[in-house]
N, C-alpha and C positions, 0 to 999 in steps of 0.2 A: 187288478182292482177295477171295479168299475165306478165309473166317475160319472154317468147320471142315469139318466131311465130310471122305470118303474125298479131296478134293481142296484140301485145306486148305496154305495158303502158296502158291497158283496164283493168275498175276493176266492180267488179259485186257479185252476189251471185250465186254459186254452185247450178244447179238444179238439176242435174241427175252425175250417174260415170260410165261408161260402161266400161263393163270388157269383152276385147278380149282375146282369149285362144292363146296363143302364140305371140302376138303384143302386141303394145302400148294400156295403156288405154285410154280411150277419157271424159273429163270432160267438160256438158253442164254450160254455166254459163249466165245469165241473168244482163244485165247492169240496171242503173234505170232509164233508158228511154224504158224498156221492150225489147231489140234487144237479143235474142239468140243468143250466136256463140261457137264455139267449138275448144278445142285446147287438145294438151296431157298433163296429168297430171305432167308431167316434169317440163312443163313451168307454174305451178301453184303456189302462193305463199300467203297461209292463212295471211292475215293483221287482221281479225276481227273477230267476232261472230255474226252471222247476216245479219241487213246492217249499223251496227255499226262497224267502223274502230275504230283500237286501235291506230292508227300513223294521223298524218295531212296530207291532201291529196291535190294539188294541185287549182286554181278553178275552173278546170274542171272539176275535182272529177272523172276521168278514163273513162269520156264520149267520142265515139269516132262521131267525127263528119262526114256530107256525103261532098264531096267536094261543092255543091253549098253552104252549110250550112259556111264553110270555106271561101267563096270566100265573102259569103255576110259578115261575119265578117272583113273581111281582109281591103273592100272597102269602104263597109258601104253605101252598094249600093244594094236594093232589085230585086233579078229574079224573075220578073213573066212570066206563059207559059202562 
């Protein structure tokens, strides 16, 4: 689960940890809708083992949504281009 940055309340599993020589480290994390996104390992915070959470998770489960995704939820009114 990530606990601040731009992707703060995303939960995922750990793919990679890249280690910078003098900076911050950078930890890849993979949500379960397959979306990669990156954040420092600061704002990192082990809930599980896996893609098994050890706490109850909201029912979004740390999905982050795109804004139309939101908007069609919101309305309940489908965009098509």
């Amino acid at each position: 689960m990530v606990t601040g940055g731009h992707n703060i309340g995303r939960v995922g599993t750990i793919v990679t940890r890249e280690k910078h020589p003098g900076s911050t480290e950078i930890v890849r994390i993979r949500d379960a809708n397959g979306h990669d996104f990156a954040t420092r390992k600061g704002n990192v915070f082990i809930i599980g083992k896996g893609t098994t959470p050890l706490i109850s998770l909201p029912k979004e489960k740390g999905i982050k949504k795109t804004i139309i995704e939101e908007f069609e939820a919101r309305s309940g009114k489908k965009i098509t281009a």
